[in-house]
N, C-alpha and C positions, 0 to 999 in steps of 0.2 A: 504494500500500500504506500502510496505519494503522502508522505508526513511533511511537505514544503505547500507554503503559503503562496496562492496564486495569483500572478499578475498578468490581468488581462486587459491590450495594449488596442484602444481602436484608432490606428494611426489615420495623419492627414496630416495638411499641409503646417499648419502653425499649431492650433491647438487639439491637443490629444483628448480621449475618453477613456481616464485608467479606472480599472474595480479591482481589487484587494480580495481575495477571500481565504477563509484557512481550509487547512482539511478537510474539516468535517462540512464546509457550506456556508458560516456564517459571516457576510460580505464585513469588512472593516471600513472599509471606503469605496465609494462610485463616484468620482469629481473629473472635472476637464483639467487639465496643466499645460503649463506650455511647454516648448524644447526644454530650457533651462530648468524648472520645475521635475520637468521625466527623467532628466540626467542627474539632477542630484536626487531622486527619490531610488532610482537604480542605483548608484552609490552608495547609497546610505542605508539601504534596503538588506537585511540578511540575507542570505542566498536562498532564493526564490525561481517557482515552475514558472517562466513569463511566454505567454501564447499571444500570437498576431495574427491577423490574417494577412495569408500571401499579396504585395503590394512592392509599387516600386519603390517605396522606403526600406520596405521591411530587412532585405539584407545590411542596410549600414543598423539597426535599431537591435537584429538578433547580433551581429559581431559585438557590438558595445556591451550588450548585457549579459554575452558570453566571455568575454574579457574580465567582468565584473567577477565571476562565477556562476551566473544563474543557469540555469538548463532551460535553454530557449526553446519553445516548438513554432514552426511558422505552419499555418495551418491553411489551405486549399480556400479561397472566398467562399465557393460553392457550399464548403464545409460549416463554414460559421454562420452560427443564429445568437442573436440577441436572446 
């Protein structure tokens, strides 16, 4: 079982859509941030499952948050629902 707290990343151009959630479901946070806000919240973040859907950002957003250590998954658009 995934015992890492998840960050789910809905990219765009300036401001982003991040939710927070733990293991078990229960959301910590759902707010918008900007570049500067995402980057140091991945930073600062303990090492975290972060999922995005596939997008022409998404490879520079999974290298940075795999750099960080998080276990990145980029996930197929078709794939992801709200």
């Amino acid at each position: 079982m995934n015992n890492l707290n998840t960050l789910a990343i809905d990219l765009a151009k300036n401001v982003f859509q991040v939710c927070k959630r733990s293991p078990q479901g229960k959301v910590f946070f759902n707010r918008e941030m900007t570049r500067a806000k995402l980057k140091e919240l991945l930073a600062n973040e303990r090492v975290a499952l972060v999922a995005m859907e596939a997008c022409s950002s998404s490879h520079y957003w999974a290298r940075y948050a795999a750099e960080l250590g998080h276990e990145v998954k980029v996930i197929n658009a078709r794939a992801v629902k709200a």
